[in-house]
N, C-alpha and C positions, 0 to 999 in steps of 0.2 A: 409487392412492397418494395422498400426501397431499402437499400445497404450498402456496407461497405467492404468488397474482399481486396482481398490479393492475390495474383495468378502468381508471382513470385518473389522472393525476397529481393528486398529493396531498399531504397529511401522515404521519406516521406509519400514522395509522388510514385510509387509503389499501391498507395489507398485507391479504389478506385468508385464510383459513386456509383451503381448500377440499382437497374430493373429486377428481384428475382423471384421466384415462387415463393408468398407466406405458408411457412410450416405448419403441418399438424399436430397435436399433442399427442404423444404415443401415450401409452397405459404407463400412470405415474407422472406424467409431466403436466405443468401448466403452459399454455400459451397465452405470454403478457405482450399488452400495447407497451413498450416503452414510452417515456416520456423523458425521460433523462437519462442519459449513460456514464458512467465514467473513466475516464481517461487513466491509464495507469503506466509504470516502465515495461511490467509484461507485454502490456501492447507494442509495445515496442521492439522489445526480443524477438516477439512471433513476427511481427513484420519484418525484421531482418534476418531473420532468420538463424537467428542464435538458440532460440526453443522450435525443433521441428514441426511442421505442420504439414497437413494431406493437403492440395490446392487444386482447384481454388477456395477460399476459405474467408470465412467471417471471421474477421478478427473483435475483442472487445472480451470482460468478462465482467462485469459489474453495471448495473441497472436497478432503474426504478420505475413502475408501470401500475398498472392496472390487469388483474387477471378476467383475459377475452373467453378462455373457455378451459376444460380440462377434459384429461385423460382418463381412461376409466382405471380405476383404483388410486386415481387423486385424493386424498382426503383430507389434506393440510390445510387447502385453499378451495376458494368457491366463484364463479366469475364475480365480478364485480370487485374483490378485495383489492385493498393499497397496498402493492407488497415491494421487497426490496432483498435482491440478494448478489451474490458477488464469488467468485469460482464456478463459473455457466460461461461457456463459450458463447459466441456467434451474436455478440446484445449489439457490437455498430451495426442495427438495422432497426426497422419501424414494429417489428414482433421479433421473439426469442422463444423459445420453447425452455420450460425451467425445470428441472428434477420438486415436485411438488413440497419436496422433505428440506427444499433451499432457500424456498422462499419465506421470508421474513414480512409477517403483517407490520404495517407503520402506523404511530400514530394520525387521528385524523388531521392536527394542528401542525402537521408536516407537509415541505412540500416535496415532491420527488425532486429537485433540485439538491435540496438536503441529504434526501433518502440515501441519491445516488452516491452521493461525496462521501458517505458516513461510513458504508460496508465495507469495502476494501481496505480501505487503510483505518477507518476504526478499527475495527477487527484486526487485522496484523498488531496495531502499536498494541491494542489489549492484550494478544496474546504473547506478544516480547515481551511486554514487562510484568505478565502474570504465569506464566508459564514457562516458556522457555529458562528462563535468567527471572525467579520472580524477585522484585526487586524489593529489598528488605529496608525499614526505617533505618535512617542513620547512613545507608550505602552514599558512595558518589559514585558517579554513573556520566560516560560521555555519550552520545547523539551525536553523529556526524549528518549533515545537512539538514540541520535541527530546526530550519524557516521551511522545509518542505510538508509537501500534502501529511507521510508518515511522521516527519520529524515533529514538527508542531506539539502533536496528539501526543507523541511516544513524549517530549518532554512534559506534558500537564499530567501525563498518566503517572508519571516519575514522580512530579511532584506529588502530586496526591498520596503513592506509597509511602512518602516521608525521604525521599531520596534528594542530594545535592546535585543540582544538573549541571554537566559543562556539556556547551555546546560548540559545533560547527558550523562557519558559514562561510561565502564567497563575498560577500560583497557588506557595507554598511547597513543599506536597505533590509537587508534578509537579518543580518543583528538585531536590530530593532523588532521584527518580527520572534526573531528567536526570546527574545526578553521578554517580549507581549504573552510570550506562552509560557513564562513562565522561569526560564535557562539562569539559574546566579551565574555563571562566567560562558561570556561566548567569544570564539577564538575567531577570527577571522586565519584560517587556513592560507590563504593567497600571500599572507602577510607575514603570518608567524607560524613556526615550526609547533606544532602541536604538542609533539612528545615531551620536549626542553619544561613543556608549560603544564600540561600535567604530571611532571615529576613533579615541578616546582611545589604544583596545589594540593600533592598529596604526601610533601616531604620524601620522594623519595619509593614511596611503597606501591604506586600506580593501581588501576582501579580492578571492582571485581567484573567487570561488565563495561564491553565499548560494544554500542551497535552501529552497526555502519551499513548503510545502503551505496556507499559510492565505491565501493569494488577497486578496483588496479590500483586508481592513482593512491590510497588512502590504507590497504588493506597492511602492507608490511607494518607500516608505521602501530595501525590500529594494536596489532601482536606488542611491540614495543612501551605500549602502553596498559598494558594487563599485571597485576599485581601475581603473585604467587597465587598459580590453581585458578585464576581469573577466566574470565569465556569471552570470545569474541564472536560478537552474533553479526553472520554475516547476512543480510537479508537482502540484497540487490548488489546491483552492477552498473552503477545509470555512467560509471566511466572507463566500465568494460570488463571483460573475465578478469577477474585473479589466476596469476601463473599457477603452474604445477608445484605441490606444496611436499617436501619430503616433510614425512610425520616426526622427524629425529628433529626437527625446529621447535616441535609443541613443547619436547621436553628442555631444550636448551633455555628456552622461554622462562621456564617455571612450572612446568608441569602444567601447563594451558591449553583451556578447552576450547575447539573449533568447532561449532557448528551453522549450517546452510540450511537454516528450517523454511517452510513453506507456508501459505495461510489452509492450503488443501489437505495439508496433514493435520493439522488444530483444530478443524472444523469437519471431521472425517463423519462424525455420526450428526443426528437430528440434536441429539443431547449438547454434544458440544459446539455446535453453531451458537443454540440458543443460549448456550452460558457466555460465549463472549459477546454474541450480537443485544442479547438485551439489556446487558448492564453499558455499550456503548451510547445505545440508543435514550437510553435512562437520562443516562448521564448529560448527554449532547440538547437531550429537551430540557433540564434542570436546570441548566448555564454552568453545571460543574466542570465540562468539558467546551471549550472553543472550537465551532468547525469555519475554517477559514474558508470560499470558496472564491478562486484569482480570476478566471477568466471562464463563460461559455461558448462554445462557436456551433454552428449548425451543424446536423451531420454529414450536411454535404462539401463541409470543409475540415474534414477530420484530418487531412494531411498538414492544415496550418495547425492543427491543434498539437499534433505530433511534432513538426518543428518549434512550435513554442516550447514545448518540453523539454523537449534533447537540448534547447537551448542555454537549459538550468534556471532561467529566470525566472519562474514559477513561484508565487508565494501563496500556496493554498491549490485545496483543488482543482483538475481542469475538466468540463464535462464537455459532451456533444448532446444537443437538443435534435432529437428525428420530428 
């Protein structure tokens, strides 16, 4: 088959297209045909090597396929099902091997183009604004880069709980997108100082909950914006680590909560995939939820795909077609 690894961390041009042996399904896994993959900032960490990896290495963790065959004591899945799941290494390639308890059957009126875009960051915004921080009617609530693949979702999931969203963006274009999803105030960050603007919108008493996936450039400020006891969910990095945090800041703050949660932690059992994957899936076929998807590239250009990314210009999903 055909994929894409890395022998070692790199840039872009670090991906490399190769030839390699299709896997077998060990006991408990399935082996799926990919049809769509999806692009995410993880993939990105691994390739530069911010999240360690063994190499050389298939980078990728979210897809949508078809189950080619199964392992014995598979029982989730059978060949032939439409499935779609997301925390599974090694999917930039034309098969993947899936823990059989991961994958997620899809409607038939879906296409894995859908499938692929919906897992990953459905799932993350569900579990930020039901879980981690669940977001209570009446709450105001910030989203930093609120026109991206997660932001989009996390601001309609917001609204749905009854919550007032301010949002983040970099550019006009992405405002627009951010309001299409939903956002009553969106800030263009390049422009204006964030913080000055939600004291402004909240008189003063700043919020219970900022999520923010843009890491360095954005995370002090994010703290400065947290009300009394407020949490600041840090869920990416797409502009780099956050420095070394002495914990005596939490309290100077207000007595504010910090946490770095994962999607691999919320979706740790069979039970809890399906609480957050089926009510995403519900929802994204119902039109209750908007899935934007921005751009697809072959998988044999997954390194334009990755520079499109890091680029920030991104309004909605990116996938690779094997």
């Amino acid at each position: 088959m055909n994929a894409v690894r890395i022998h070692q961390p790199g840039g872009p041009d670090a991906l490399r297209y190769e030839e390699v042996p299709t896997p077998l399904p060990a006991e408990g896994e399935a082996l799926v045909r990919l049809r769509a993959v999806g692009v995410n900032f993880i993939d990105v960490y691994h390739r530069s090597g911010q999240y360690s990896l063994s190499f050389p290495a298939i980078i990728g963790q979210e897809g949508a396929g078809v189950v080619d065959s199964v392992g014995s004591g598979a029982t989730e899945v059978t060949p032939g099902d439409r499935v779609a799941f997301a925390n599974v290494p090694g999917c930039y390639a034309e098969f993947a091997t899936v823990p059989a308890w991961r994958c997620v059957k899809i409607p038939a009126s879906w296409t894995f183009e859908q499938a692929a875009a919906a897992m990953l960051q459905g799932m993350t915004a569900h579990y930020l604004s039901h879980t981690t921080y669940p977001i209570r009617q009446g709450d105001t609530v910030l989203v930093h880069a609120a026109a991206g693949g997660v932001g989009a979702l996390l601001v309609q999931m917001a609204k749905r709980r009854g919550a007032k969203v301010l949002g983040t963006v970099s550019s006009e274009e992405k405002a627009q997108v951010a309001r299409e999803a939903g956002a009553d105030v969106v800030i263009n960050y390049i422009r204006t100082d964030f913080v000055p603007e939600v004291k402004r919108l909240t008189d003063g008493q700043g919020l219970p909950v900022v999520y923010d996936s843009v890491g360095r450039d954005t995370f002090d400020r994010s703290l400065d914006c947290l009300a009394l006891r407020g949490m600041l969910v840090l869920f990416g990095q797409a502009s780099g680590r956050v420095p070394p945090l002495d914990p005596q800041v939490l309290n100077a703050k207000g007595s504010v909560f910090l946490t770095r949660p994962s999607l691999h932690h919320y979706t740790h059992t069979r039970e809890e995939l399906l609480s957050h994957a089926e009510e995403v899936l519900q929802w994204i076929g119902d039109g209750t939820i908007r899935l934007r998807i921005d751009q697809s590239f072959p998988l044999s250009r997954a390194a334009e795909a990755h520079a499109y990314l890091q680029s920030r210009q991104a309004l909605g999903k990116i996938l690779l077609i094997p």
